[in-house]
C-alpha positions as CSV (number, residue, x, y, z in Angstrom):
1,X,-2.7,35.4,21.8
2,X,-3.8,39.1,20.3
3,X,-4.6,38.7,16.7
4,X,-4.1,41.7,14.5
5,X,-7.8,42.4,12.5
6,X,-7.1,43.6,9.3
7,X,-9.7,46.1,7.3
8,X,-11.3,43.1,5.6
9,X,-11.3,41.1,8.6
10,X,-13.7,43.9,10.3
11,X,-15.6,44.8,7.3
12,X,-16.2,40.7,7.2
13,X,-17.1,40.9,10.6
14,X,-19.3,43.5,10.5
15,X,-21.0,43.3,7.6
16,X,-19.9,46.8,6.5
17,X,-18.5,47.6,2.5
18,X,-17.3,51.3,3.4
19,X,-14.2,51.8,5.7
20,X,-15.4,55.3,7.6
21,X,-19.0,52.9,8.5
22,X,-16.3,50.7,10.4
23,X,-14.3,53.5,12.1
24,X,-17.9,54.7,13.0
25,X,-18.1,51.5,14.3
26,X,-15.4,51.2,16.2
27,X,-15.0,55.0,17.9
28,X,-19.1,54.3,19.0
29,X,-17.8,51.0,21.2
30,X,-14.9,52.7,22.2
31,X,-12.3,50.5,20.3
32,X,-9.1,51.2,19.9
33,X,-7.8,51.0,16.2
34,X,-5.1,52.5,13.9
35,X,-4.5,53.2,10.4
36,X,-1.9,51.6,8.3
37,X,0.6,53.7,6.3
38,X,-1.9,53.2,3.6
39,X,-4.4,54.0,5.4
40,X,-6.3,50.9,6.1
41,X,-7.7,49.8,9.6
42,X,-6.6,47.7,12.1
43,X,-7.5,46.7,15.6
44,X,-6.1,43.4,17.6
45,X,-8.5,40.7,19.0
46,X,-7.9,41.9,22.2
47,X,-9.3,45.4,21.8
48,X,-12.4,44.0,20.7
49,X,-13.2,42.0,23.8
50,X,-11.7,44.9,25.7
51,X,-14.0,47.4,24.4
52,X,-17.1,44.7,25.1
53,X,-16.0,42.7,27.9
54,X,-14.7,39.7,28.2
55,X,-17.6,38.6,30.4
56,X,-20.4,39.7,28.3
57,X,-18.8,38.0,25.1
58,X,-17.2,35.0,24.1
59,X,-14.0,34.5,22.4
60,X,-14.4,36.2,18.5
61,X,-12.2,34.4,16.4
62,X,-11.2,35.9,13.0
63,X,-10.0,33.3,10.9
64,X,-8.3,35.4,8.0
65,X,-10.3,34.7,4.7
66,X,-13.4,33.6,6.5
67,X,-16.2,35.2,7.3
68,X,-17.3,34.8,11.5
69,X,-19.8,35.4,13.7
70,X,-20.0,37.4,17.0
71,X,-21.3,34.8,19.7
């Protein structure tokens, strides 16, 4: 399954209030992402362990609404 990671779900996940601090984020670990017609970020699950691989991290789950952890 490739869940789609909202802008709260990453700003959540990293611990970060301002949007351009999470596309920093992301374009440093090479992640792809993509901007909403309003102009919000997104990214899937998939990218993510893409960007880290798989073998170096374990499955990130993003519950929507909750706040996680990286393992």
């Amino acid at each position: 399954m490739n869940t789609l990671l909202s802008d709260q779900n990453l700003r959540d996940w990293l611990g970060y209030e301002r949007p351009s601090d999470v596309e920093k984020f992301l374009k440093e670990h090479g992640i792809n992402y993509w901007r909403t017609r309003g102009g919000k970020l997104v990214t899937t699950q998939e990218n993510i362990q893409t960007a880290f691989g798989k073998d170096e991290i374990k499955m990130v789950r993003f519950p929507v609404g909750k706040k996680t952890q990286c393992q």
